[in-house]
Backbone as JSON, one array per atom type, in Angstrom:
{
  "sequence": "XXXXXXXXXXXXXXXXXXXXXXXXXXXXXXXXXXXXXXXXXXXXXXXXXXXXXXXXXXXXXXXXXXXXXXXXXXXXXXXXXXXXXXXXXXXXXXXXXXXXXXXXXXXXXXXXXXXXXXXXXXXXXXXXXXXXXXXXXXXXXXXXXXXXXXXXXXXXXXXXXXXXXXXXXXXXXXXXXXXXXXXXXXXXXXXXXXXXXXXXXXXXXXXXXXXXXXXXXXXXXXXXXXXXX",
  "N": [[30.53, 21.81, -23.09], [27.74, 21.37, -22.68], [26.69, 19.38, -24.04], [28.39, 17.37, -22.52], [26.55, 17.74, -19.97], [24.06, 17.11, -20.9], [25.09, 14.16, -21.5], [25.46, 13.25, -19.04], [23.17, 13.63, -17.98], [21.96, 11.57, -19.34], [22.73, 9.57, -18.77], [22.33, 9.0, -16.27], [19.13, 8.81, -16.05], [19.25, 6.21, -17.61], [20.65, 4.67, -15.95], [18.27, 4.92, -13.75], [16.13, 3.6, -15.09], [17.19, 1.03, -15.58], [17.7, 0.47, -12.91], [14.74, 0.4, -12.2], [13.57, -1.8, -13.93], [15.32, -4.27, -13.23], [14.17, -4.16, -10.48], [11.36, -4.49, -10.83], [11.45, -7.19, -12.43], [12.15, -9.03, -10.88], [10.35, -8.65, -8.59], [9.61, -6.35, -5.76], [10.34, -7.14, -3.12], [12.19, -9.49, -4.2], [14.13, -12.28, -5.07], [16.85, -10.89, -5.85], [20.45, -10.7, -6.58], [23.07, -9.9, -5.43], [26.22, -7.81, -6.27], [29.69, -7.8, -5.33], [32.89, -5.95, -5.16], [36.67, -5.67, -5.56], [38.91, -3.56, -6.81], [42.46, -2.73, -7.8], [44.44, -0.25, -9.62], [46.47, 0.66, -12.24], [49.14, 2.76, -13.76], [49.69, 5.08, -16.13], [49.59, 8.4, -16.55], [48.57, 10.92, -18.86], [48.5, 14.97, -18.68], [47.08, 17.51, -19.87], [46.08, 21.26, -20.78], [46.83, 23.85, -20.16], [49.7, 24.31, -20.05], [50.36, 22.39, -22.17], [52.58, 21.7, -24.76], [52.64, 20.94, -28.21], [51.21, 18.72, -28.17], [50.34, 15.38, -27.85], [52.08, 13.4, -28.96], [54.15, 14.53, -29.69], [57.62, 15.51, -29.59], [57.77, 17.02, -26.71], [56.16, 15.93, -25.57], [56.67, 13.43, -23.25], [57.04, 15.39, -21.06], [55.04, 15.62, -20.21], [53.95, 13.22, -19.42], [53.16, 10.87, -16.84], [53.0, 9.39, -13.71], [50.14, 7.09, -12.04], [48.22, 5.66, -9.25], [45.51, 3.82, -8.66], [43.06, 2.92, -6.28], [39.75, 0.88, -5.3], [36.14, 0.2, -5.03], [33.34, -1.47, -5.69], [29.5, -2.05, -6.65], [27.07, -3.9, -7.47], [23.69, -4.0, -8.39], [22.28, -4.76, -10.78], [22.61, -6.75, -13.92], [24.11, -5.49, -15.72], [25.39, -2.51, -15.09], [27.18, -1.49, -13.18], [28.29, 0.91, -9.93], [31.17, 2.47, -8.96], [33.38, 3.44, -6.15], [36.43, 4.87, -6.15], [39.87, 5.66, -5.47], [42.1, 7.89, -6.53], [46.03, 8.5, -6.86], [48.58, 10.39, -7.62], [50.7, 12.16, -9.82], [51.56, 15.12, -11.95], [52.78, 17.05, -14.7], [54.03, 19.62, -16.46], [55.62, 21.3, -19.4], [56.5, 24.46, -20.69], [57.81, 27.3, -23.59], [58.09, 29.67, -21.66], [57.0, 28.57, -19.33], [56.38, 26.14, -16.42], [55.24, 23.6, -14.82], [54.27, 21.41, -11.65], [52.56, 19.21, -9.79], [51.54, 16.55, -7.14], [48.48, 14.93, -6.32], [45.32, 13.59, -5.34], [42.17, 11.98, -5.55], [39.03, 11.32, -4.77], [36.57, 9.55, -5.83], [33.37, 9.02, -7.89], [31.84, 6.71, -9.85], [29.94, 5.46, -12.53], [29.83, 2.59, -13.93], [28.82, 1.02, -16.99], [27.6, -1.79, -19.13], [26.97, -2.79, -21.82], [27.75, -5.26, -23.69], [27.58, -7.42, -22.03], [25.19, -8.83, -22.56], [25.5, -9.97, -24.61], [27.9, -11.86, -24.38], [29.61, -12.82, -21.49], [32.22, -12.97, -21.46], [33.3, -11.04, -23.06], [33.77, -8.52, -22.09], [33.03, -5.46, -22.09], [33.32, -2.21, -21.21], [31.67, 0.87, -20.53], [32.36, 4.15, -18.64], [31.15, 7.07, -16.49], [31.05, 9.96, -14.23], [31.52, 11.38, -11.35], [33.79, 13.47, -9.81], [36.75, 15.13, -7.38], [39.27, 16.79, -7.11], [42.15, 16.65, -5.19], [44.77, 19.2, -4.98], [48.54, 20.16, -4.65], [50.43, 22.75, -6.19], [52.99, 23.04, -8.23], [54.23, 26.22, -9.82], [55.83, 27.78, -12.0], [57.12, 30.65, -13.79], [59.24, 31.54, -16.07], [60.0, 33.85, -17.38], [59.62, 36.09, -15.8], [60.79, 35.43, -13.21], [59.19, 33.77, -11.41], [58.11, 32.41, -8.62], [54.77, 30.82, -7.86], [52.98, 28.64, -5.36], [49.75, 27.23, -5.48], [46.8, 25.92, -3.61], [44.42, 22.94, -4.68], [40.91, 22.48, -5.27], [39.42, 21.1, -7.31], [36.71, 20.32, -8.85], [35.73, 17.77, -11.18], [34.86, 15.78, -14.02], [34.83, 12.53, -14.71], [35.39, 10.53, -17.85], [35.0, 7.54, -20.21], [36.82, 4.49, -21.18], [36.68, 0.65, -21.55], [37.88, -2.97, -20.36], [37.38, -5.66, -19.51], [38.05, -8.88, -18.18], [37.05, -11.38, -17.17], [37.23, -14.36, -15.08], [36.33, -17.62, -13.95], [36.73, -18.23, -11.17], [35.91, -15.68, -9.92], [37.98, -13.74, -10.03], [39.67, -10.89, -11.56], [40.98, -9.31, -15.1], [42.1, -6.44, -16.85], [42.19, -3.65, -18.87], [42.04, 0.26, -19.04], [41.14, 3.59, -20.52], [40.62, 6.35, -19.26], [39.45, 9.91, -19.38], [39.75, 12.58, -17.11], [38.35, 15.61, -17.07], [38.3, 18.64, -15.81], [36.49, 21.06, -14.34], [36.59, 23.68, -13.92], [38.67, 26.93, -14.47], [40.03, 29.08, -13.19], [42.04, 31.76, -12.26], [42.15, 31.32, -9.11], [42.06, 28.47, -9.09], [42.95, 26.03, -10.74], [44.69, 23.3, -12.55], [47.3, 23.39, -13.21], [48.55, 26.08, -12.48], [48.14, 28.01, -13.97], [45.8, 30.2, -15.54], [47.52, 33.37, -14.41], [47.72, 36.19, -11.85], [50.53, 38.65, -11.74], [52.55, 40.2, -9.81], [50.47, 41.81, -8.9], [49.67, 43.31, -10.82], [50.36, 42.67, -13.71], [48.58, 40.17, -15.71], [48.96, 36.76, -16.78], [48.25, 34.7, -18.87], [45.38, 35.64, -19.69], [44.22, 35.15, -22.0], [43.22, 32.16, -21.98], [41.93, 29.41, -23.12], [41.71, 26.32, -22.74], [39.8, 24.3, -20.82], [41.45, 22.24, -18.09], [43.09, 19.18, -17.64], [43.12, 15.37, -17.36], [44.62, 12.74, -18.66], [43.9, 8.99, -18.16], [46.05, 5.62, -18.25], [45.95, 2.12, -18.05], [46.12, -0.56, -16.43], [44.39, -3.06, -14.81], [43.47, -4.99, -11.91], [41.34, -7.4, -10.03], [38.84, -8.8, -7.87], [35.86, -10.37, -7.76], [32.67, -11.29, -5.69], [29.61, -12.67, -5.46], [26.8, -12.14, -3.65]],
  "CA": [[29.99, 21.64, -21.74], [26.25, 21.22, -22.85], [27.11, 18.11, -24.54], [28.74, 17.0, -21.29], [25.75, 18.18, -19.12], [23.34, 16.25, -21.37], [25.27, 12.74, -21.66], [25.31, 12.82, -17.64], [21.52, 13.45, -17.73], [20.98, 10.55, -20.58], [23.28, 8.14, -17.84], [21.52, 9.16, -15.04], [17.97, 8.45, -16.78], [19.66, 4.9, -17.8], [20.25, 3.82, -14.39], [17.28, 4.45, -12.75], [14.92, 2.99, -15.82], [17.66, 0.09, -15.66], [16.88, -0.55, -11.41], [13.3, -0.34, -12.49], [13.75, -2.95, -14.84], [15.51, -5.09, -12.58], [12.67, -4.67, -9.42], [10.02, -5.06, -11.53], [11.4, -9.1, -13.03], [11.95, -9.87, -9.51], [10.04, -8.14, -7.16], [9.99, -5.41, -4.89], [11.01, -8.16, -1.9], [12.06, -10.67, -4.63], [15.69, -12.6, -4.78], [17.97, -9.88, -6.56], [21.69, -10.8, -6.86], [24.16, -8.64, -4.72], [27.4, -8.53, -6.51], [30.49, -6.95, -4.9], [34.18, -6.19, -5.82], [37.59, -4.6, -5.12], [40.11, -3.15, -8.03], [43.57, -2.11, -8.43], [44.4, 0.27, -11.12], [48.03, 1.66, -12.29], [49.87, 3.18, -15.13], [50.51, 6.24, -16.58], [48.55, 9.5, -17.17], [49.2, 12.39, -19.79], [48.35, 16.48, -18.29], [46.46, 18.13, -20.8], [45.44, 22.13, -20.35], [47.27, 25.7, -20.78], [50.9, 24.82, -20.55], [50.8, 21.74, -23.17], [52.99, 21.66, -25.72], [52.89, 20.2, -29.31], [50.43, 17.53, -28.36], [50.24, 14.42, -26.86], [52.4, 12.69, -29.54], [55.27, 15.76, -29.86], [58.55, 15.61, -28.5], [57.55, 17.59, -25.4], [54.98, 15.14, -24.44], [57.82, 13.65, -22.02], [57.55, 16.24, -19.94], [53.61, 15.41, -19.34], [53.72, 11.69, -18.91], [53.69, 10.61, -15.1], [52.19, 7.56, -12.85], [49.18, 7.08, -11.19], [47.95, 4.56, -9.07], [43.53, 3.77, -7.59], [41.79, 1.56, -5.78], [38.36, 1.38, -5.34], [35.18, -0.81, -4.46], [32.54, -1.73, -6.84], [28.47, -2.69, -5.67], [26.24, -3.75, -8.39], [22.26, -5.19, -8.47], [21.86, -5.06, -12.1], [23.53, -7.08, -14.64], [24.81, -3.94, -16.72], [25.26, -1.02, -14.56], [28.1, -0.9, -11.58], [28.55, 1.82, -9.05], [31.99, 2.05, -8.27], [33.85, 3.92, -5.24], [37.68, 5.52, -6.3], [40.32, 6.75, -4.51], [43.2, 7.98, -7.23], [46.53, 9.23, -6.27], [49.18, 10.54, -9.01], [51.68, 13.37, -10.33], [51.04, 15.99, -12.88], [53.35, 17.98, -14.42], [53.74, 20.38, -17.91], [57.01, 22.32, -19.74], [56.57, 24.62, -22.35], [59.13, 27.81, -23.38], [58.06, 29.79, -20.39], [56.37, 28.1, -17.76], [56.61, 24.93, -16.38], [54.4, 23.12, -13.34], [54.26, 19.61, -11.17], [51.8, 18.46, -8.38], [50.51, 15.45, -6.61], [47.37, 14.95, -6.56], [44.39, 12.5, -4.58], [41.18, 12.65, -6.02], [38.08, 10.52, -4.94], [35.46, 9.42, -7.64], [32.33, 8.13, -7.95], [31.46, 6.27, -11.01], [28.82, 4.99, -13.16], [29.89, 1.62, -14.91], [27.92, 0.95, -18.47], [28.43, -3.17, -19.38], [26.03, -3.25, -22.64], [28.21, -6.37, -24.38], [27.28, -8.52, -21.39], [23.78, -8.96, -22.8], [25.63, -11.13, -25.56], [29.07, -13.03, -23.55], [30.21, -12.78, -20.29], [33.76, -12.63, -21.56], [33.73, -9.87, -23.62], [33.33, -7.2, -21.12], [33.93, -4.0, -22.44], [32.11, -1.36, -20.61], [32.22, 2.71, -20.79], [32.65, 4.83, -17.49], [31.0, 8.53, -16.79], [31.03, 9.86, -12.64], [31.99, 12.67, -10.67], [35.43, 13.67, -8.53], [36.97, 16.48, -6.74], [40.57, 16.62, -7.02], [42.88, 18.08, -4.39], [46.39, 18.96, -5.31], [49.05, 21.04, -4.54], [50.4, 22.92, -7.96], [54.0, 24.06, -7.66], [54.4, 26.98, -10.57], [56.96, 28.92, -12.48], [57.22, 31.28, -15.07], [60.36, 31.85, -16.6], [60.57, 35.29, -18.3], [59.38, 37.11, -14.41], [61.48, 33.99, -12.69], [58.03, 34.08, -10.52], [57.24, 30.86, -8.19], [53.66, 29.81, -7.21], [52.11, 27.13, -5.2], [48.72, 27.11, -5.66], [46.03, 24.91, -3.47], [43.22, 23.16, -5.69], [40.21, 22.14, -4.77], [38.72, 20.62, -8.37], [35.54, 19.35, -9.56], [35.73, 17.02, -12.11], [34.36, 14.54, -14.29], [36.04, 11.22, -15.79], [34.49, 10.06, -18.96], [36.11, 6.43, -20.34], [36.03, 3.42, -21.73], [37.33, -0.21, -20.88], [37.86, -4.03, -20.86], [37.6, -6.39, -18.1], [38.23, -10.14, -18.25], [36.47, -12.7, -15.94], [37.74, -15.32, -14.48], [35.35, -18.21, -13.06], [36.89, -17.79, -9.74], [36.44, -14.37, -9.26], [39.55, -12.8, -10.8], [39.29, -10.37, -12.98], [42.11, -8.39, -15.09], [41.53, -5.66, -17.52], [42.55, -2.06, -18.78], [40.9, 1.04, -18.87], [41.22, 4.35, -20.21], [39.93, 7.51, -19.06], [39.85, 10.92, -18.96], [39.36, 13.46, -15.96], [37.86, 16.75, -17.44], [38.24, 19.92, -15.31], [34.77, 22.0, -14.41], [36.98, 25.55, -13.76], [40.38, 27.45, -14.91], [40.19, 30.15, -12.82], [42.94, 32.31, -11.43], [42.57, 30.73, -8.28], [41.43, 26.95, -8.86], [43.1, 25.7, -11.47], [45.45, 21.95, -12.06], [48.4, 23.93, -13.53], [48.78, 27.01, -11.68], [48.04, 28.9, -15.01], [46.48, 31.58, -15.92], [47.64, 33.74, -12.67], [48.47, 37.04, -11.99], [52.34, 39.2, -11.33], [53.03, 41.44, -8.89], [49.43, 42.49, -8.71], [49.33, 44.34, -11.84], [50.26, 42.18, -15.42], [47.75, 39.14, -16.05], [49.6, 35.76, -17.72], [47.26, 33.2, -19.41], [44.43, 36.09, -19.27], [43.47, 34.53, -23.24], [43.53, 30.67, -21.75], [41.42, 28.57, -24.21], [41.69, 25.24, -22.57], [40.08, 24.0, -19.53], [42.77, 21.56, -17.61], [42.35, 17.57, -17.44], [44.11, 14.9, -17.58], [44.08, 11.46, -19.43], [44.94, 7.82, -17.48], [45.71, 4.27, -19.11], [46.62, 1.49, -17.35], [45.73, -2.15, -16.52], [43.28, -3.16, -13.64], [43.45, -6.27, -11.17], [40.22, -6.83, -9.24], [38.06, -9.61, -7.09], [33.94, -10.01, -7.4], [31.73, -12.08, -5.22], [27.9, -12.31, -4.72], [25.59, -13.12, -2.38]],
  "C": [[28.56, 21.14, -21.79], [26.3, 19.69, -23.3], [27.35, 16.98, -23.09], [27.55, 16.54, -20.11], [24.5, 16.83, -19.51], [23.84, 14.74, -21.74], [25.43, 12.2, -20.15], [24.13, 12.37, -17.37], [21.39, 12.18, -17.93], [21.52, 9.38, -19.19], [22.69, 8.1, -16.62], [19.73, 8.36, -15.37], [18.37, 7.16, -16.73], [19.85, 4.44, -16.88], [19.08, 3.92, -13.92], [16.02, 3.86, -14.15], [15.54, 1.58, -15.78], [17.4, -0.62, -13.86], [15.33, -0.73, -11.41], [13.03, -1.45, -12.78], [14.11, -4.14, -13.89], [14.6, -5.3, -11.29], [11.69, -4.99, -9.73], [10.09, -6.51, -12.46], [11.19, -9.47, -11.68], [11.0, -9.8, -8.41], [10.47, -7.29, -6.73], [10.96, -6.11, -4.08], [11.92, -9.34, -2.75], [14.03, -11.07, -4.6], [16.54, -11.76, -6.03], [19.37, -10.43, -5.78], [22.93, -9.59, -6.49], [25.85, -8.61, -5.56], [28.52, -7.26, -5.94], [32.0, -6.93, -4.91], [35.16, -5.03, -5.55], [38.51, -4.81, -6.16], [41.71, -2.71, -7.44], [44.03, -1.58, -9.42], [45.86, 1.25, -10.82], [48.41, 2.35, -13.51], [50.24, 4.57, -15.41], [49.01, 7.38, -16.79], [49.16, 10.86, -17.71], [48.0, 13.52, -19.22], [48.15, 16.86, -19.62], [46.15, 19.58, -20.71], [46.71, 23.23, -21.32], [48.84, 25.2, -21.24], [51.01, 23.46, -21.13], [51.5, 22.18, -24.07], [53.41, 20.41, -26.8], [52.21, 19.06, -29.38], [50.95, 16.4, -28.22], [51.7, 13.36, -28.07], [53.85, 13.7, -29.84], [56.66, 15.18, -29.26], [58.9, 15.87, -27.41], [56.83, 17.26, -24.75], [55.52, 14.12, -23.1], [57.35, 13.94, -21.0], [56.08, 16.18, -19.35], [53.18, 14.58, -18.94], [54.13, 11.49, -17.34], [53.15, 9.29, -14.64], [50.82, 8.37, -12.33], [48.91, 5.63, -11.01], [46.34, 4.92, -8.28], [43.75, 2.28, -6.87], [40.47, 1.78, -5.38], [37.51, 0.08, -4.54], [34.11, -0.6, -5.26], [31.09, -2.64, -6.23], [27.3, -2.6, -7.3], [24.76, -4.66, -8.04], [21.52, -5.22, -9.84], [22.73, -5.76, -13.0], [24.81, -6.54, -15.64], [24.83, -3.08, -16.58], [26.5, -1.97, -13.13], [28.0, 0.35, -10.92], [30.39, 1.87, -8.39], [32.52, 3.93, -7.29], [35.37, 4.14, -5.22], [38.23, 6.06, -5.57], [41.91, 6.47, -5.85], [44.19, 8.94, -6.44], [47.76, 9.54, -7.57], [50.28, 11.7, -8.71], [51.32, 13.67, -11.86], [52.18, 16.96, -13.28], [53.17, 18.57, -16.45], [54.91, 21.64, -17.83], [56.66, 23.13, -20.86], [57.74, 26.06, -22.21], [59.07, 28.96, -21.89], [57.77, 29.81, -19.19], [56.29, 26.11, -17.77], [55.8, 24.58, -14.78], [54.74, 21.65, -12.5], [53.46, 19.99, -9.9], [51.37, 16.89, -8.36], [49.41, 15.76, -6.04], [46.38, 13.5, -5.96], [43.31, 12.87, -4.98], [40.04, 11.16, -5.88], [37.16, 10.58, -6.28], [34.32, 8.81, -7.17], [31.97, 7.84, -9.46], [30.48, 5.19, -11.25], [30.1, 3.75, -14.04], [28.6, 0.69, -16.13], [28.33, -0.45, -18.88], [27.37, -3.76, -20.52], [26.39, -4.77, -23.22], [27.99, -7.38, -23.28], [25.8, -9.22, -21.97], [24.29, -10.3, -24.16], [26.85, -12.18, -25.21], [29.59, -11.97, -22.33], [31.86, -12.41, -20.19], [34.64, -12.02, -21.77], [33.28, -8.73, -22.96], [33.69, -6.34, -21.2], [32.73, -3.06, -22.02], [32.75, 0.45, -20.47], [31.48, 3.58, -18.96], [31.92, 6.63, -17.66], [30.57, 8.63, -14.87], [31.53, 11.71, -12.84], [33.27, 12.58, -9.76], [35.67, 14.95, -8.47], [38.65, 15.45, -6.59], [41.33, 17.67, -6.26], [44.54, 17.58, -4.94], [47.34, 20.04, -4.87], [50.01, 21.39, -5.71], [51.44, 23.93, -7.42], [54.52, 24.68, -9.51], [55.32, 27.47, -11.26], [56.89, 29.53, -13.85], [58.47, 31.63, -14.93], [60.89, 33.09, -16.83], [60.04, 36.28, -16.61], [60.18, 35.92, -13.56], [60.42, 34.02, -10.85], [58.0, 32.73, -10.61], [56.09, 30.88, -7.61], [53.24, 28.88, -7.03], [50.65, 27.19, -4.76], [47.7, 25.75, -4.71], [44.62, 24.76, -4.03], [42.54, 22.04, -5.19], [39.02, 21.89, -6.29], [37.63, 19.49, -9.08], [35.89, 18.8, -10.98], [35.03, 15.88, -13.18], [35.09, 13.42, -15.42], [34.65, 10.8, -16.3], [35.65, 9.04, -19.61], [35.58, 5.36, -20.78], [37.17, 2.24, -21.36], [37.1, -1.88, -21.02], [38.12, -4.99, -19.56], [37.19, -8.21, -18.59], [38.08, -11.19, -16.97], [36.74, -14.0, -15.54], [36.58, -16.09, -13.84], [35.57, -18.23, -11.6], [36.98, -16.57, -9.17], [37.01, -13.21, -9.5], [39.29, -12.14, -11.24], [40.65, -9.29, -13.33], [41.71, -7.88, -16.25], [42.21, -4.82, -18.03], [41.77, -1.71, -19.05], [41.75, 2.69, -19.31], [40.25, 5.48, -20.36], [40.41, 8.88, -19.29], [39.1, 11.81, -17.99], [39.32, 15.12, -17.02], [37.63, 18.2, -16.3], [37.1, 21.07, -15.47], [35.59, 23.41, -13.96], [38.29, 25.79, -14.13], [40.27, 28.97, -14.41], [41.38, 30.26, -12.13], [43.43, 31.68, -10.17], [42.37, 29.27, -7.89], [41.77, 26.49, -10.22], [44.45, 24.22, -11.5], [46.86, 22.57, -12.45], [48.99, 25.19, -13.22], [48.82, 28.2, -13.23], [46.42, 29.26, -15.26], [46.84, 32.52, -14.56], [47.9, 35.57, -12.77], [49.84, 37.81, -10.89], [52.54, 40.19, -11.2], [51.67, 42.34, -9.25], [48.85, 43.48, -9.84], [49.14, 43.32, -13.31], [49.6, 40.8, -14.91], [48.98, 38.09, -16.93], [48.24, 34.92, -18.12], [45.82, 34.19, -19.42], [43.16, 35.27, -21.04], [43.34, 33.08, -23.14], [42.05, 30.15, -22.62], [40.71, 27.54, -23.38], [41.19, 25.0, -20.95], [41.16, 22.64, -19.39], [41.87, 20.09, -17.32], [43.93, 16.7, -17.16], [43.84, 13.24, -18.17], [44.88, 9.77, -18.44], [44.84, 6.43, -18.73], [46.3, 3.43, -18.35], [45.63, -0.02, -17.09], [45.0, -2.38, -15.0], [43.38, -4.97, -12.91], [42.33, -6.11, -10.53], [39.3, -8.28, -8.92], [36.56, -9.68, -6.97], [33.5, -10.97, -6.7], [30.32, -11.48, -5.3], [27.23, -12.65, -4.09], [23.96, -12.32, -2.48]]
}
């Protein structure tokens, strides 16, 4: 988490010494370069947290693969820094021997875009992602061995950390992939993406030794439009 805390700081610091940078070539008043842009983003995302099993590469990873689809809006005045504006929407789900989950899920974003390789081609645009989101979902439950159902509503802070590849087109165009992951800021009892750890019939605790906070990982390919004025 400290780690976390301090590579937000360092990106935070990096933008605003990077809009310095850019008001102080041009001017306070001077002609700065508006550039502005709308994405599409799809594919797949693997559920990560309490009720994984066997890891992302296992036989039971199956049962954690799902869709997701964004769109967004993107506002930049530096050459190597974006701002973009997310709206993700998806399914989540996780099997192991006795509990098993699924929700959909909508989760705005705000993100920081990082575009250091522009400084040497325009073409090779590979740029790394770090932001904030709040994910709401509804998280339908079960444990097996108490044949106990909960549906859980979650109201989750988050942060996506990522990395990515975007291809420019002289008219505009642009097509890409990108992946990320969404990192989970709580696993409590009552705010959690997998309806684990919980407790049954008011007395026995499940998941009370939970390890893992809950995330989830996306990959997928990006369509998207820039102009500037």
């Amino acid at each position: 988490m400290n780690n976390i805390k301090q590579f937000t700081i360092c990106s935070l610091l990096f933008f605003a010494m990077a809009t310095s940078a850019q008001v102080n070539r041009t001017g306070l008043y001077g002609d700065i370069s508006y550039t502005f842009g709308v994405h599409l983003f799809g594919g797949m995302n693997y559920y990560f947290g309490d009720i994984e099993k066997g890891g992302i590469f296992s036989k039971d990873a199956k049962n954690q693969i799902n869709y997701f689809v964004e769109g967004g809006f993107s506002y930049a005045f530096f050459d190597y820094m974006m701002m973009r504006a997310d709206l993700i929407h998806g399914r989540l789900s996780g099997n192991r021997a006795n509990y098993t989950f699924k929700s959909l899920f909508l989760e705005p974003d705000f993100i920081l875009e990082f575009h250091p390789w522009k400084i040497f081609s325009e073409k090779y645009d590979f740029y790394g992602i770090v932001g904030a989101g709040l994910t709401f979902s509804r998280v339908n439950f079960y444990d097996r061995t108490y044949d106990f159902h909960r549906n859980l509503q979650v109201y989750m802070p988050v942060i996506p950390l990522g990395v990515g590849y975007r291809y420019n087109f002289s008219n505009g165009f642009q097509i890409g992939a990108e992946f990320a992951y969404r990192f989970a800021l709580m696993d409590s009892e009552n705010n959690n993406l997998d309806g684990f750890p919980y407790t049954y019939n008011g007395k026995i605790q499940r998941g009370k030794e939970s390890k893992f906070f809950d995330g989830y990982y996306i990959l997928g390919i990006t369509f998207g439009y820039q102009w500037s004025k």
